[in-house]
KOLKOLZA-453575 format. One record per atom (N, C-alpha, C, CB): x, z, y; residue in three letters. Coordinates in steps of 0.001 Angstrom, whole numbers, plus 500000, padded with zeros to 6 digits. Last residue first. Glycine has a CB too. Example, Ala and Ser with C-alpha at 12.3 -4.5 7.8 and 13.67 -1.06 7.14 Angstrom:
BEGIN
512850507080497750SER513670507140498940SER512900507870500030SER514084505725499402SER513190507800494310ALA512300507800495500ALA513200507800496700ALA511308509046495527ALA
//
This chain:
BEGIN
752580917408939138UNK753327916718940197UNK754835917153940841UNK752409916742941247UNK752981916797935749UNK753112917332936992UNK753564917060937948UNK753437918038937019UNK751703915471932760UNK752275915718934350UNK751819916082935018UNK752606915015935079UNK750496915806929954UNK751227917145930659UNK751925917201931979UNK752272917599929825UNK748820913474929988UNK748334914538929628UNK749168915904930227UNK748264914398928196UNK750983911391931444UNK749946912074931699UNK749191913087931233UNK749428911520931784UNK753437911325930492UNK752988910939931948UNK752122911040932056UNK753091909959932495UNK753816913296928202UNK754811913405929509UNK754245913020930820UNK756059912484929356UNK752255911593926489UNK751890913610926777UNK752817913654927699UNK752257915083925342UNK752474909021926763UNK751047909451927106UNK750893911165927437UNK750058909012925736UNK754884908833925321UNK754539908807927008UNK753328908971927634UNK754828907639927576UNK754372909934922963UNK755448910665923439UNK755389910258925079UNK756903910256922592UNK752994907304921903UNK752161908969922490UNK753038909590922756UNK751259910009921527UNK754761905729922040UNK754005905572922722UNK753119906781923333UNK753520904747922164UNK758277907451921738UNK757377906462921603UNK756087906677922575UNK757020906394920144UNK761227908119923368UNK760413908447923702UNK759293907303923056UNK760656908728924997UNK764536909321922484UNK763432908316922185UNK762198908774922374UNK763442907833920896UNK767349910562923186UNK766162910606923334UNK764777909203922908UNK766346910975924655UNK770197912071922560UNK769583910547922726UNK768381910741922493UNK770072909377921808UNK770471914561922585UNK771128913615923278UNK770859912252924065UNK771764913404922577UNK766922916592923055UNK768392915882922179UNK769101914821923008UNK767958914980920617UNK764836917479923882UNK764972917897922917UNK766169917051922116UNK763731917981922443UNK765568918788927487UNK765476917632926561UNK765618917764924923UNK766520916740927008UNK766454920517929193UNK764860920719928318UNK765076919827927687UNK763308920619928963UNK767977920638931307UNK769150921086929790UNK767779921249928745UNK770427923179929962UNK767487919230933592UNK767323921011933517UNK768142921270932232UNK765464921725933292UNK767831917014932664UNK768286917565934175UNK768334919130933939UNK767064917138935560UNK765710916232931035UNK767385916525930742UNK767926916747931750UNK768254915497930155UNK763430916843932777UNK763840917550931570UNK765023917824931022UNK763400917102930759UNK763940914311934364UNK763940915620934896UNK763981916892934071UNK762893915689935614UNK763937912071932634UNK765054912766933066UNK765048913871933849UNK765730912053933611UNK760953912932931741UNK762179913107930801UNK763451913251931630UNK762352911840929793UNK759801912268934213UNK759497913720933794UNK760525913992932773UNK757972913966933191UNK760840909736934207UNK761238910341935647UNK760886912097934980UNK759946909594937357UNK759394908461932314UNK760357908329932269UNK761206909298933162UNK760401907207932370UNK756277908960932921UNK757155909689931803UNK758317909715932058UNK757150909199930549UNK756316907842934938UNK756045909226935160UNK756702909650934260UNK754755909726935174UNK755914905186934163UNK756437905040935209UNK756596907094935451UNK755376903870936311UNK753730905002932448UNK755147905027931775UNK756364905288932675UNK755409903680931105UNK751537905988934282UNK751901906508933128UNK753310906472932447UNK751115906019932407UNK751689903358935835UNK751789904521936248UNK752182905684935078UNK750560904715936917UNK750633901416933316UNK752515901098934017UNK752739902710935087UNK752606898963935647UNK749541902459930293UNK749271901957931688UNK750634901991932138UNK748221902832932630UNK749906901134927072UNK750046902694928555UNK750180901855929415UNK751559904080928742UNK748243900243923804UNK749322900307925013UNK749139901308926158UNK749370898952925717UNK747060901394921197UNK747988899743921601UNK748758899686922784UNK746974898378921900UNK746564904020921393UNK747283903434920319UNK748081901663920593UNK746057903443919091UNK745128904197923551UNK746610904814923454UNK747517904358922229UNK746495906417923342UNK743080903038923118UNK743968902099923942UNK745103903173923953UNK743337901525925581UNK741694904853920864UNK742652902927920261UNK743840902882921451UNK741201900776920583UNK740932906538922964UNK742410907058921602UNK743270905810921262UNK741690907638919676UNK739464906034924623UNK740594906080925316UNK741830906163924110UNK740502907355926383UNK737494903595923820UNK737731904481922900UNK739086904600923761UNK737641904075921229UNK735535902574926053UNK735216902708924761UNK735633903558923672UNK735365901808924426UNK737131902814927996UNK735888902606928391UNK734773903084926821UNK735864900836928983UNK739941901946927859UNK739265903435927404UNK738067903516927669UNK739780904659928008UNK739661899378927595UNK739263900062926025UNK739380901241926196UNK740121899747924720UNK740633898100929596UNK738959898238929956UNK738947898677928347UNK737794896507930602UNK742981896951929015UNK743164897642930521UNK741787898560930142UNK743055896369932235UNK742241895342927151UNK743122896526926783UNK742837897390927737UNK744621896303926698UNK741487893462928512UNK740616894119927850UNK741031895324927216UNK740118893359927046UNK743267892130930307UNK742208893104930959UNK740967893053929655UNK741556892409932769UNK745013891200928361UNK745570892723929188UNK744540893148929836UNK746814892651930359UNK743758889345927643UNK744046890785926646UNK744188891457927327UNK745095891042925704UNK743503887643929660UNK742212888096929067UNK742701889155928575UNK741451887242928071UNK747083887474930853UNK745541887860931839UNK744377888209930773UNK744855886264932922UNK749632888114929925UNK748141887197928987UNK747042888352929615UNK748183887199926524UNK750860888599931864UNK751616887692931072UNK750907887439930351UNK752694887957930526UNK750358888379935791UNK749514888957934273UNK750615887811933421UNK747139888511934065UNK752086888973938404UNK751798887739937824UNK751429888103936260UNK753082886703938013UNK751994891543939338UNK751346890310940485UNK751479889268939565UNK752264889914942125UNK749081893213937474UNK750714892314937765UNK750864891408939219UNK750951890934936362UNK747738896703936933UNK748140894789937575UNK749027895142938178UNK747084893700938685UNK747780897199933617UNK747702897732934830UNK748003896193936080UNK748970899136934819UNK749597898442930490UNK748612897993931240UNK748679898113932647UNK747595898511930854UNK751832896699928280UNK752177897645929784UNK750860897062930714UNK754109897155930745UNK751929897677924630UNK751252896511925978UNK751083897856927292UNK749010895506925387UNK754135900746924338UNK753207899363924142UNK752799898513925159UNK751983899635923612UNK757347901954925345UNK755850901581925517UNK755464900857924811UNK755435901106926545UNK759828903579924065UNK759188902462923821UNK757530902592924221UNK759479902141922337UNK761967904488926660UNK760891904624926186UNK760570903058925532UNK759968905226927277UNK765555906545926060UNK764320905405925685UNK763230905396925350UNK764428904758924935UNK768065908351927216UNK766670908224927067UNK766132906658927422UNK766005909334928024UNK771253910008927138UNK770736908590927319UNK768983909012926840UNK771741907227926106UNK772929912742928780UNK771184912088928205UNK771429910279928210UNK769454912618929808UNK775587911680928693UNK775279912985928325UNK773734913338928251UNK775958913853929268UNK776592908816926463UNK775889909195927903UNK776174911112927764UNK773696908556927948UNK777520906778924508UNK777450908433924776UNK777115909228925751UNK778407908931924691UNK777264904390923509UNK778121904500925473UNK778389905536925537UNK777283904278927053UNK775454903847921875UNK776991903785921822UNK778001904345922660UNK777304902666921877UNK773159904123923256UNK773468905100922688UNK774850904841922316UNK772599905406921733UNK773323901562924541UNK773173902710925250UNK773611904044924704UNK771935902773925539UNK773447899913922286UNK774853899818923292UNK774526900979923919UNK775114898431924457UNK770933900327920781UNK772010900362920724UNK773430901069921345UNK771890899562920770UNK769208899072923367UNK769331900508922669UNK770396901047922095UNK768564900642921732UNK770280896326923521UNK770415897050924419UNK770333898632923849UNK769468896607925396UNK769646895800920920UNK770668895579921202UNK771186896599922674UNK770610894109921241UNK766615896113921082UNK767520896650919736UNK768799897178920525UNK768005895251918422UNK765699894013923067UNK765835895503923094UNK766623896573922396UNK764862895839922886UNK766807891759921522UNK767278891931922698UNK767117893763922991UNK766407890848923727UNK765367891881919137UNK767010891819919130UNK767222892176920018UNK767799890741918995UNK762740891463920159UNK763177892850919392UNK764604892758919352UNK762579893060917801UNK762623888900920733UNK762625889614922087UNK763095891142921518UNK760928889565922970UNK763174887100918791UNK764361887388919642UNK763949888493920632UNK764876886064920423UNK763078888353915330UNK761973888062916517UNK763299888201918011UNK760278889701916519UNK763824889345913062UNK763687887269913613UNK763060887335914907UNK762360885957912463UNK764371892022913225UNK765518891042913170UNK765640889086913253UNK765993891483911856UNK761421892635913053UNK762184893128914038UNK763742891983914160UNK762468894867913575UNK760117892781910851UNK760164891246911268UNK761872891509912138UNK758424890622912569UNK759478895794910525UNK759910894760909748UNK760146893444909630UNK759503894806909182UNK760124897142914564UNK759248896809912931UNK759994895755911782UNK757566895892913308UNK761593898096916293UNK762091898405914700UNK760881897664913640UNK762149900412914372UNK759569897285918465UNK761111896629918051UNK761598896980916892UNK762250896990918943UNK757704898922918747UNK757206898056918615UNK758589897009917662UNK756575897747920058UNK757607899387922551UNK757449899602921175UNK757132898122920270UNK756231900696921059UNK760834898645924594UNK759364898093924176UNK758740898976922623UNK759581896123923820UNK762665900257926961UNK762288899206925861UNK761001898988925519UNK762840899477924681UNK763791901493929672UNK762690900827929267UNK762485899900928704UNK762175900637929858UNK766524903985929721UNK765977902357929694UNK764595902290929053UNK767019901286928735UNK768240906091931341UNK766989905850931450UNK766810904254930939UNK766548906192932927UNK770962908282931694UNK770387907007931677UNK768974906550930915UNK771386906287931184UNK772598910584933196UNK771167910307932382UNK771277908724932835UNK769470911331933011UNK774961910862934534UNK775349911559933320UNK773707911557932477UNK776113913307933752UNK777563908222935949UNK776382908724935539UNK775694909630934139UNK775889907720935642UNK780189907530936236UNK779969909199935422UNK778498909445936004UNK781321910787936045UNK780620904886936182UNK780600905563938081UNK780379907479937165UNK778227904655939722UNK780809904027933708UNK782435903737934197UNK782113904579935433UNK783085901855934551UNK778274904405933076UNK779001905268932257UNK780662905490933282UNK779138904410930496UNK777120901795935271UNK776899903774935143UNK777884904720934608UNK775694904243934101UNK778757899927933804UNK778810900352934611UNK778597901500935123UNK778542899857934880UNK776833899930930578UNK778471900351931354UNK779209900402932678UNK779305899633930946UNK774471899556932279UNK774467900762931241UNK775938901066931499UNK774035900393929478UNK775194896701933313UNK774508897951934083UNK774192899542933315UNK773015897351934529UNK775429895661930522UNK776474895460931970UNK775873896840932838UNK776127893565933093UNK772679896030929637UNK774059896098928927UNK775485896569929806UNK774301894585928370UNK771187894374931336UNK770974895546930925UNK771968895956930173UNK769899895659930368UNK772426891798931004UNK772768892345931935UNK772727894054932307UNK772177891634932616UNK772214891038928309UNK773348891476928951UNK773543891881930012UNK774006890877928960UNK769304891061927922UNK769972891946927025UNK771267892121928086UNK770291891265925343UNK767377890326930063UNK766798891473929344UNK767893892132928074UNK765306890881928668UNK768748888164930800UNK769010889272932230UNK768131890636931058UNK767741888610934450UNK770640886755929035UNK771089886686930123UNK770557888160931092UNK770658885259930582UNK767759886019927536UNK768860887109926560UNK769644887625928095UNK770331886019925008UNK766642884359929064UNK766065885471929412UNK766584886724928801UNK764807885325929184UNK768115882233928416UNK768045883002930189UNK767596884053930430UNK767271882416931226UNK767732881895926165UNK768807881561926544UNK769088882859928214UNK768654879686926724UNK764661880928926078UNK765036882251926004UNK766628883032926043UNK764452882503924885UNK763574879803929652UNK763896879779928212UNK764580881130927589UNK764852878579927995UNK762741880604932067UNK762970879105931884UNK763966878863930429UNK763807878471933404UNK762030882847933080UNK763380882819932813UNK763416881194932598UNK763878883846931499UNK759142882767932804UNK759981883113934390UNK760996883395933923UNK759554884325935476UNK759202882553929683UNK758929881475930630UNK759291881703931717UNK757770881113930772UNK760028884709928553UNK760807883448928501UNK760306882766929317UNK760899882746927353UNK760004887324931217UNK759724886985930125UNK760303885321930013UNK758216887305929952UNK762361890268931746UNK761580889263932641UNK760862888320931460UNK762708888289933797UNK763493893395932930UNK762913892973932217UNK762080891518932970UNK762243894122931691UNK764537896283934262UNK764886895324934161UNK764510894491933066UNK765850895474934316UNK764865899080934633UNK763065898662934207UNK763207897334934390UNK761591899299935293UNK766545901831934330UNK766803900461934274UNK765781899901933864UNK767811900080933563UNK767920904567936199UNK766538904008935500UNK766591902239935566UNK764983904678936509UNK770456906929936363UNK769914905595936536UNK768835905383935435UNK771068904498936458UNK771377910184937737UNK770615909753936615UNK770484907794937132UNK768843910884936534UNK773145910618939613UNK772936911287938706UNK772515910853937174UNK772219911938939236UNK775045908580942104UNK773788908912941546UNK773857909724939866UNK772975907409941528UNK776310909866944543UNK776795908813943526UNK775474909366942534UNK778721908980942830UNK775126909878947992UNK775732910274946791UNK775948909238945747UNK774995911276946257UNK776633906301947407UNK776666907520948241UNK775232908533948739UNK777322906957949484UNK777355903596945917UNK776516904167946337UNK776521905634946313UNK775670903688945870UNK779592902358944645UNK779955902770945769UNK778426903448946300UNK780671901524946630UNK779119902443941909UNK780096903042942025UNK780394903104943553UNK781020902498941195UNK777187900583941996UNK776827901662941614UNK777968902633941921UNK776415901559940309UNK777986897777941907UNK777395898054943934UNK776941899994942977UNK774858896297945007UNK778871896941939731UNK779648897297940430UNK779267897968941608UNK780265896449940573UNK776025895605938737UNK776827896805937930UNK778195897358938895UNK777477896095936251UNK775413893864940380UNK774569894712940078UNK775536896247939968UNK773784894139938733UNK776842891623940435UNK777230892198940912UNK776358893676941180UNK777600891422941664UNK775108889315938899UNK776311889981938254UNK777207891235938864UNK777218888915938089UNK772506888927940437UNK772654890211939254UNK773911890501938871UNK771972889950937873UNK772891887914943451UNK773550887816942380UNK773647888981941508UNK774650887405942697UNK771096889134945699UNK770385887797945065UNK771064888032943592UNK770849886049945933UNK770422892395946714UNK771417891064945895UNK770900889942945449UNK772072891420944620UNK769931894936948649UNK769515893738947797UNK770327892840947760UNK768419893131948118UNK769319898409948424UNK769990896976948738UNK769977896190947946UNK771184896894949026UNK767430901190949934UNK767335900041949070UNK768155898842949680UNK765826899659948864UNK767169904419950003UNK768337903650950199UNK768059902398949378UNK769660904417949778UNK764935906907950783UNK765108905573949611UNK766600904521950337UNK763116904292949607UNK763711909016951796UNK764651909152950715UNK765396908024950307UNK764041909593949646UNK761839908219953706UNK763226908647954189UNK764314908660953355UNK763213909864954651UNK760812904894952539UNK760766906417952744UNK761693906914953582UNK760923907147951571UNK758455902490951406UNK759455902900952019UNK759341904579952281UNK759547902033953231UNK758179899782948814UNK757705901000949426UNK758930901474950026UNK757031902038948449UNK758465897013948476UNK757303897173949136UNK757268898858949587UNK756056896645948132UNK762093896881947799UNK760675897049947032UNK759976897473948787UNK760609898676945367UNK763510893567947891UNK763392894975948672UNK762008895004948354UNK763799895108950422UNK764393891726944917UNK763995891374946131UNK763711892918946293UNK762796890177946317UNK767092891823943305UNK767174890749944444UNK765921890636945398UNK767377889324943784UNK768470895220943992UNK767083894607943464UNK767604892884944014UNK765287895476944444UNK768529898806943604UNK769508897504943452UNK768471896249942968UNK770881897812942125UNK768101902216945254UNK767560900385944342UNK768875899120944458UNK765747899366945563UNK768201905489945184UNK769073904361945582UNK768302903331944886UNK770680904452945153UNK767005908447946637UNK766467907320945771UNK767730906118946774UNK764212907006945943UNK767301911983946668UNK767799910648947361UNK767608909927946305UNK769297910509947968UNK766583914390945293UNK766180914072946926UNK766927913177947657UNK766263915256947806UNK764447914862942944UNK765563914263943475UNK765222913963945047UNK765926912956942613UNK762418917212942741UNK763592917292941655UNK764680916124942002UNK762948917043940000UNK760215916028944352UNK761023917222944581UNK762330917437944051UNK760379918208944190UNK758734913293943928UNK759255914008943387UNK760603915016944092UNK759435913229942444UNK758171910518944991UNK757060911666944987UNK757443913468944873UNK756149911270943624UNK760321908998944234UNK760490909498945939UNK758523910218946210UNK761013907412947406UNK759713908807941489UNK760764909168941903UNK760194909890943848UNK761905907655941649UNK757333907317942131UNK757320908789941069UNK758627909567942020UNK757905908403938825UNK758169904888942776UNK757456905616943473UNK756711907123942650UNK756492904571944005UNK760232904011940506UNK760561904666942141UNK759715905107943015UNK761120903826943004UNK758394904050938702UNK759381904914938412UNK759286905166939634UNK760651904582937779UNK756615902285939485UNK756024902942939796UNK757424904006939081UNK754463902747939457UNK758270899741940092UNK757835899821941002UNK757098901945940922UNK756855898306941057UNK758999899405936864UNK759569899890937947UNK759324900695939299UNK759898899125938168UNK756762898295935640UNK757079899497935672UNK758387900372936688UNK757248899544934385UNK756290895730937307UNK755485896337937109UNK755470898146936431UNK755006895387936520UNK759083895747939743UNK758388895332938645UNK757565895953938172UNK758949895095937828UNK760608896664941677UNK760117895735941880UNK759282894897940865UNK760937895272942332UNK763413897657940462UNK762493898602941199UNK761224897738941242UNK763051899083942757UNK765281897013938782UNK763920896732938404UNK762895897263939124UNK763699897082937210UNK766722900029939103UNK767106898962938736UNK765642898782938008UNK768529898929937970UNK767271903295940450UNK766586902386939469UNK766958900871939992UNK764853902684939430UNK769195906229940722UNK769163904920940862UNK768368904092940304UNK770067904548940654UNK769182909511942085UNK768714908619941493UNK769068907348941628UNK767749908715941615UNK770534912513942984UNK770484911212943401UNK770141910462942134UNK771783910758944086UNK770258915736944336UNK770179915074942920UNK769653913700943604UNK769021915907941606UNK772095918417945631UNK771399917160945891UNK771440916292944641UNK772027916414947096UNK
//
């Protein structure tokens, strides 16, 4: 029996990990840790909810089975954080906290959803690249037995709340024109939501082409869609 955990179930890439996940044959129990209960239901899915994130990282070590792999799609922006103070709080430390936690329950894949885009040459003034950096980092520090990171681009597809409504629905509407550019600027949230679940199912089997895994933008375009499977 192969048990899963995501974190962030309830977000625009989240939502579609765990519904990959409880599509998927290769695990046959889905655990969530969320403050709010995701919209989809199953036989597989064990979902509990917390208002208090600090207690995130501890509710892992009692979830039964004890989960295999965790997927962390935990992410919020400065403004629905109410500055960027708040938003270091749940996109660096808490993601941080919930990486060591896993490691402390002998989760043996960990799964985070960074951003492309973060090593560029600014990368060190820009706070939202520190934050991912940082988290990357600490993940690979931790030594997992798969740690895996995707950097997506702009995360197409609807939000319940769009973070720049005109771009994103013109990005959304450029394979219309050139499907290659919009692979070049960003992936749909189903797409990144597949990759991630097809990689740990790769390092599940012992397919993964290395410890630490980095997955860029066309690295999620040939996993979650050009080469998925159902």
């Amino acid at each position: 029996m192969t048990t899963a955990a995501v974190f962030g179930c309830t977000g625009a890439v989240g939502s579609h990990i765990l519904s990959t996940l409880l599509g998927s044959d290769a695990f046959t129990s889905v655990k969530t840790i969320s403050r709010r209960l995701p919209k989809l239901q199953s036989p597989k899915l064990e979902a509990r909810q917390e208002a208090d994130t600090s207690k995130w990282g501890g509710m892992i070590s009692d979830l039964s089975p004890n989960p295999s792999a965790v997927f962390n799609a935990v992410g919020t922006t400065r403004a629905a954080a109410g500055g960027i103070q708040n938003q270091w709080k749940i996109d660096h430390d808490l993601c941080i906290e919930n990486a060591k936690a896993a490691k402390e329950a002998g989760v043996k894949t960990y799964v985070f959803i960074s951003s492309g885009g973060t090593r560029g040459l600014l990368s060190a003034y820009v706070p939202y690249s520190k934050m991912k950096i940082g988290v990357e980092d600490a993940v690979k520090e931790m030594d997992f037995e798969h740690a895996i990171i995707l950097r997506p681009g702009m995360i197409i597809g609807e939000r319940e709340t769009p973070k720049v409504p005109l771009l994103e629905m013109l990005i959304g509407n450029l394979h219309k024109i050139s499907p290659w550019l919009q692979d070049l600027i960003g992936q749909d949230q189903k797409v990144i939501g597949r990759a991630a679940v097809a990689a740990a199912r790769l390092a599940q089997e012992g397919k993964a082409p290395s410890k630490y895994w980095v997955l860029e933008q066309a690295d999620i375009v040939k996993y979650g869609r050009d080469d998925w499977k159902e």
